[in-house]
N, C-alpha and C positions, 0 to 999 in steps of 0.2 A: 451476474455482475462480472465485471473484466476486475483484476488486480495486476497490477506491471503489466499488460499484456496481456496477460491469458485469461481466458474464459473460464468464471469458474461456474456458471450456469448457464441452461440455457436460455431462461425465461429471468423474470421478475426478483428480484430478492429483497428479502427483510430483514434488518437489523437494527441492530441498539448495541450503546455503546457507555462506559462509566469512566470518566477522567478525574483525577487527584491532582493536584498541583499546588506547589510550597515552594516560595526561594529558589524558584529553578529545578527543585526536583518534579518527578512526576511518574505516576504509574496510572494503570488503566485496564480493561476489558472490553475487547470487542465481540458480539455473536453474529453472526449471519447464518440464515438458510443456505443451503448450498444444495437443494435439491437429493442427495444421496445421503445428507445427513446434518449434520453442524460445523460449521468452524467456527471456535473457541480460539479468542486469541488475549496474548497476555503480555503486557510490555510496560516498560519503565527507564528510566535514565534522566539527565541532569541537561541543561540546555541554560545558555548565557547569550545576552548580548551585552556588549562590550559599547563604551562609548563613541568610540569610531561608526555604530550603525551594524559591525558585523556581527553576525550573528554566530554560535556555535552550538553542539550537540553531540551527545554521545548515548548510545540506550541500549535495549538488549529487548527482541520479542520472539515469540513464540507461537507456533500455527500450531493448533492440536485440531484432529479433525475425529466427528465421531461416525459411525458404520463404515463403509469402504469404499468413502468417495476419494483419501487423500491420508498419506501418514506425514508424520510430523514435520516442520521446518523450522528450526531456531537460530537465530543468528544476533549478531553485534552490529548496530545502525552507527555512521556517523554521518555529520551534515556541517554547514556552511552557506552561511544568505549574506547577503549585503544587496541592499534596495531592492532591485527587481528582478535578482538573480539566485537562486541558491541552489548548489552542489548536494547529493546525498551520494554515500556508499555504505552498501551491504556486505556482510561475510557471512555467508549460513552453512547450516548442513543440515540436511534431504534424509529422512529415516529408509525411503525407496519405496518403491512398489508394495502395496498391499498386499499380503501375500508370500512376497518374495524380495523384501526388505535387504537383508545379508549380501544378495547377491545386488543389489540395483542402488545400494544409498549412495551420495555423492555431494559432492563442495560446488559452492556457486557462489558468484558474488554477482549486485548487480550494481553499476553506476548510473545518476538521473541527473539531467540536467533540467534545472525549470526557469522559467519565466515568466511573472505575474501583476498583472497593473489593472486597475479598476474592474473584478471580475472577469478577465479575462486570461489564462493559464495557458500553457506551453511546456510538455513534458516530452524528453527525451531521454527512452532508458535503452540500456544495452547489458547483456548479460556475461558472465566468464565461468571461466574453470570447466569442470562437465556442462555444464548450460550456458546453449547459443540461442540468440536471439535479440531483436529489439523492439520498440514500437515508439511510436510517436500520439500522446495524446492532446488536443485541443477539446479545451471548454471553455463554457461562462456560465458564473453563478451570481446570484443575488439576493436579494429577501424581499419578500412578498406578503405585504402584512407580518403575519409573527414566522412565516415559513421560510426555510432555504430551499430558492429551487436552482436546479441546473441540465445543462446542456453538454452533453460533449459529441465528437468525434475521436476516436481511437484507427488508429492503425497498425495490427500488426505483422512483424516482418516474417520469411517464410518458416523459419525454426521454432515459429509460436505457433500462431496461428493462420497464420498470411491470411488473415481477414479486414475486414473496414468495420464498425460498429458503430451505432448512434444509441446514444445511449440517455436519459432523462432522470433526475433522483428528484426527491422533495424528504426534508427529514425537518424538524424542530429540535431545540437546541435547549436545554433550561440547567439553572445551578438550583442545586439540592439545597 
């Protein structure tokens, strides 16, 4: 599977994921396969929309990855939508290189721009601080009987991956 960009697999990936939400708060658990190992992720924060239609957000997650596919990344999310538009920015920091953590860890932020109307999405992210890069992804999703399926295309630029990728999910969605 691709996340902002990069490739975190080569092949196929599985997951599942557990959301909590009250009055605008909200925390949650995501895992995926990652082929070298797991990533375990962990996030939370507050989200309003406002009677104007705009939307606002503030959270905090966490990448933990297990064997030596990937060390840690945590950072502070904010966001911003109104209709079919909304803003996100990240602030994280990178634990480094497997291995060689001390010498390689580093700050990133990333900014996304998206746009979205009847299953059909438009993402533009761009990176900063020690990390360069961007990508461009287009998809469409929708429900199919009780399922979510989708379609995208990714693009990304030469600091990632400088790849093209087509990419298809199908997951189910249920409250506990």
């Amino acid at each position: 599977y691709h996340y902002r960009g990069i490739q975190q697999t080569d092949a196929g990936s599985t997951y599942a994921g557990l959301d909590y939400g009250n009055g605008g708060f909200y925390i949650g658990t995501w895992v995926a396969d990652v082929a070298d190992g797991v990533e375990v992720d962990l996030y939370g924060g507050y989200g309003i929309e406002l009677d104007s239609g705009l939307s606002l957000g503030l959270g905090v997650t966490t990448y933990q990855y297990t064997g030596d596919f990937d060390s840690a990344y945590n950072e502070v999310n904010l966001s911003a939508g109104y209709g079919l538009f909304s803003v996100g920015y990240s602030q994280g920091k990178w634990d480094g290189e497997v291995g060689n953590e001390a010498a390689t860890e580093g700050d990133y932020s990333i900014l996304t721009v998206s746009i979205e109307s009847n299953g059909f999405s438009g993402t533009f992210g761009t990176y900063g601080q020690d990390s360069d890069g961007e990508y461009f992804d287009l998809a469409y999703g929708t429900e199919i009987g009780s399922f979510d399926v989708g379609v995208g295309l990714l693009f990304s630029g030469s600091d990632l991956d400088d790849d093209e990728s087509m990419y298809f999910s199908i997951s189910k969605s249920f409250d506990l």
